[in-house]
N, C-alpha and C positions, 0 to 999 in steps of 0.2 A: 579053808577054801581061798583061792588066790584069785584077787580081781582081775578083770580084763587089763587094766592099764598095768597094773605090777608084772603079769605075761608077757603084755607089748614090748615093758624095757627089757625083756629077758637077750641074752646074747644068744642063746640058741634061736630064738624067735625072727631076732632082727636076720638071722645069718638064712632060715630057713627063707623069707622075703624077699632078700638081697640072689638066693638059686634060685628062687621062681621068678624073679624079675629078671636075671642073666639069663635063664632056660626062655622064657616066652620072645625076648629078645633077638634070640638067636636062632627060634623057629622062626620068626618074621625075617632073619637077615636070609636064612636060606631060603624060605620060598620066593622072595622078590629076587633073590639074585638067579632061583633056575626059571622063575616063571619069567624074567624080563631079560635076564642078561643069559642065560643058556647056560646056568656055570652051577655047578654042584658047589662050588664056596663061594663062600659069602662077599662079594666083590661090587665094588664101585661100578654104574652101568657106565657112566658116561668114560673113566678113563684107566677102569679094569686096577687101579687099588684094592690090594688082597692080603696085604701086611699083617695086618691084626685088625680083627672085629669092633677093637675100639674106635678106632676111625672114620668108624662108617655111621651115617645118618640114614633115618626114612625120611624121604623127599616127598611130601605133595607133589606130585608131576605139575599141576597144571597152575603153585601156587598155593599157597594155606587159606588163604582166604578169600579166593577162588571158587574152592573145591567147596565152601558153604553155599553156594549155589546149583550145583549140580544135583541134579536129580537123584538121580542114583543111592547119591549119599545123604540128602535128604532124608529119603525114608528110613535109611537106615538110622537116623538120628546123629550123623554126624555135627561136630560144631569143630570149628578151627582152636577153641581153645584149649582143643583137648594136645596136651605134653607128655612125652614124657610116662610113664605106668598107666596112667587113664587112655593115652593112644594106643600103644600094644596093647592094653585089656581089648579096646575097641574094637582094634584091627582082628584081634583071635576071635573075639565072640560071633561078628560079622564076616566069619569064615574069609579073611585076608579080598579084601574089594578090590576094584582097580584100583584104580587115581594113585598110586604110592610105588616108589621103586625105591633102590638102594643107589645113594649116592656117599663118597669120603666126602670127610669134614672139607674140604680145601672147594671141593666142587660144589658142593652143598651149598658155601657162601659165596660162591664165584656166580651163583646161578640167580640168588639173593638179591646181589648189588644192585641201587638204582643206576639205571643206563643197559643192563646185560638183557632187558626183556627177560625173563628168565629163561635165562642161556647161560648154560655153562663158555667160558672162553674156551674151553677144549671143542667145543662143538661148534663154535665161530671158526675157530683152526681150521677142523677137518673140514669143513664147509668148503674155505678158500683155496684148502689143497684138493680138493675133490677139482675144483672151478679150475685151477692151476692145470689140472693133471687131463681135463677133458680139451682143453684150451690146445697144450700140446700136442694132445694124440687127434687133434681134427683136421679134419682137412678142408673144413669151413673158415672163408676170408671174406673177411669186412671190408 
């Protein structure tokens, strides 16, 4: 009879953990990206990165520790310090909650930085060119 920890180190075991942790991963990248971003693949919401799946994070929308305050997730027993295998378990058991979309690593940390409020700079951009673009086309004068 073979112990639990001598199964653990098995290579077929770890490999078997390593597909279920890629597989649960990647049912979270495609629901958040059709549920938020409209997109059958897995894609960055804020600046539509679609390269490779490795690139992409789940975002707290409103902030990690934040979203410890929210109701909602509250009851569901959410905590902020959940990373990583313990947050996709989370996210699947909790049939995918709001608060969470897909962002790339680059937005991810752009959205992070002290000063951006979290804001991605791509959504400061479009902001300005939105502001630029109505400016233009008006026919209101100051």
């Amino acid at each position: 009879m073979v112990n639990a920890k001598t199964r653990q180190s098995t290579p077929e075991y770890n490999t078997t953990k390593h597909v279920t942790y890629v597989t649960n991963r990647l049912k979270i990248l495609l629901h958040y990206s059709k549920y938020i971003s409209n997109s059958n693949i897995p894609c960055c919401n804020c600046c539509g990165e679609n390269s490779h799946v490795d690139f992409l994070d789940i975002d707290h929308i409103a902030g990690k520790n934040q979203m410890d305050s929210e109701h909602e997730l509250i009851q569901l027993d959410y905590s902020s310090k959940l990373r990583g295998k313990g947050l996709i378990h989370w996210i699947i058991d909790n049939n995918y909650p709001d608060g969470f979309q897909i962002l790339c690593h680059n937005c991810n940390v752009a959205k992070g930085l002290i000063g951006n409020n979290n804001t991605c700079t791509h959504e400061t951009i479009r902001l300005e060119q939105t502001f630029d673009d109505m400016t233009a086309h008006s026919s209101f004068e100051l």
